[in-house]
C-alpha positions as CSV (number, residue, x, y, z in Angstrom):
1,X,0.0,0.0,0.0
2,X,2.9,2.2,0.3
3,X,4.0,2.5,-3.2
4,X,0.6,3.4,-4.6
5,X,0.3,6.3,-1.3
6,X,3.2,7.6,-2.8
7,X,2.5,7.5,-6.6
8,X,-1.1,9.3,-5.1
9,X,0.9,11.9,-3.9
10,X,3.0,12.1,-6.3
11,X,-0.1,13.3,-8.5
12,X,-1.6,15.5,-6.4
13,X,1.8,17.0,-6.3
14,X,2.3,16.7,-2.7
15,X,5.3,14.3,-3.0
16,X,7.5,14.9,-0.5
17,X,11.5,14.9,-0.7
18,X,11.1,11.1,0.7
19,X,8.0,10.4,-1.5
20,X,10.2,11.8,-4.5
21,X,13.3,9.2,-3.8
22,X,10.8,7.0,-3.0
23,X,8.5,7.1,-6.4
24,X,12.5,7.1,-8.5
25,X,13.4,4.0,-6.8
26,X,10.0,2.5,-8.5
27,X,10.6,4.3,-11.4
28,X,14.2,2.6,-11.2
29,X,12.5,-0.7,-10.8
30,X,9.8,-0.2,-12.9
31,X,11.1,2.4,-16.1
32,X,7.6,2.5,-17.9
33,X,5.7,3.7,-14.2
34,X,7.1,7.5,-14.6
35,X,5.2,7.6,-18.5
36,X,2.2,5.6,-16.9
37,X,1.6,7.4,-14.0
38,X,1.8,11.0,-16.3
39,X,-0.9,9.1,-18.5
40,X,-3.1,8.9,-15.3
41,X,-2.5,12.5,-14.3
42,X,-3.7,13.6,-18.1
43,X,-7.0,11.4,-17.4
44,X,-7.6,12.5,-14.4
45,X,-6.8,16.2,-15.1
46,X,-9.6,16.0,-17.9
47,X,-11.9,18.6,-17.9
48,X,-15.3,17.4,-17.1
49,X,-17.3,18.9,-19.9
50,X,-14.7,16.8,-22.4
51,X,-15.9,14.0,-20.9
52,X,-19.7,14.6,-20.8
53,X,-18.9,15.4,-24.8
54,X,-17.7,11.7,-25.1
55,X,-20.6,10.0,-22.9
56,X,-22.9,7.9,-24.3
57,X,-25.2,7.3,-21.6
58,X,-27.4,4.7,-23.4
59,X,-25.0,3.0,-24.2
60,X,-23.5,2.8,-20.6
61,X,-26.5,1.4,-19.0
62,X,-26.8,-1.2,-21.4
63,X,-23.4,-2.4,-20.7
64,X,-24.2,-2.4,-16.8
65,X,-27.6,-4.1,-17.3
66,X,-25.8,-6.5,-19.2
67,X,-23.0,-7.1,-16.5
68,X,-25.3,-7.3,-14.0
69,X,-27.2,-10.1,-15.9
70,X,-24.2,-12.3,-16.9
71,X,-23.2,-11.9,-13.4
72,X,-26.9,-13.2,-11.8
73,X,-27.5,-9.7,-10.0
74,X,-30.9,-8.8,-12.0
C-alpha cells in the first residue's frame, strides 16, 4: 500500500523529498511507471465537460444491465 500512497501523492503534487526518492526507486524498478503514471495524471486532469462530450449514456447502461445479468444480480 505504500507504493501506490506515494504515486497518489506524487499526483496531487504533494510528493515529498522522501516520497520523491521513493517514487525514482519505482521508477528505477519499474522504467515504464514515470510515463504511466503521467498518463493517469492527463486522465484524471480532464476537464469534465470533455468528458460529458464523449458520454454515451445509453450505451453505458446497457453495458451495466448487461453485467449485472451475466453476473446473476438482475
Amino acid at each position: 500500500m505504500g507504493d501506490w500512497s506515494v504515486i497518489a501523492r506524487y499526483l496531487k503534487k504533494e510528493a515529498s523529498a522522501e516520497d520523491e526518492d521513493r517514487f525514482a526507486l519505482l521508477v528505477e524498478y519499474c522504467p515504464d511507471l514515470k510515463d504511466e503514471v503521467e498518463e493517469m495524471d492527463r486522465m484524471l486532469n480532464v476537464p469534465v465537460s470533455e468528458i460529458a462530450e464523449n458520454f454515451d449514456a445509453a450505451a453505458a447502461f446497457e453495458n451495466l444491465t448487461a453485467r449485472f445479468k451475466r453476473e446473476n444480480l438482475i
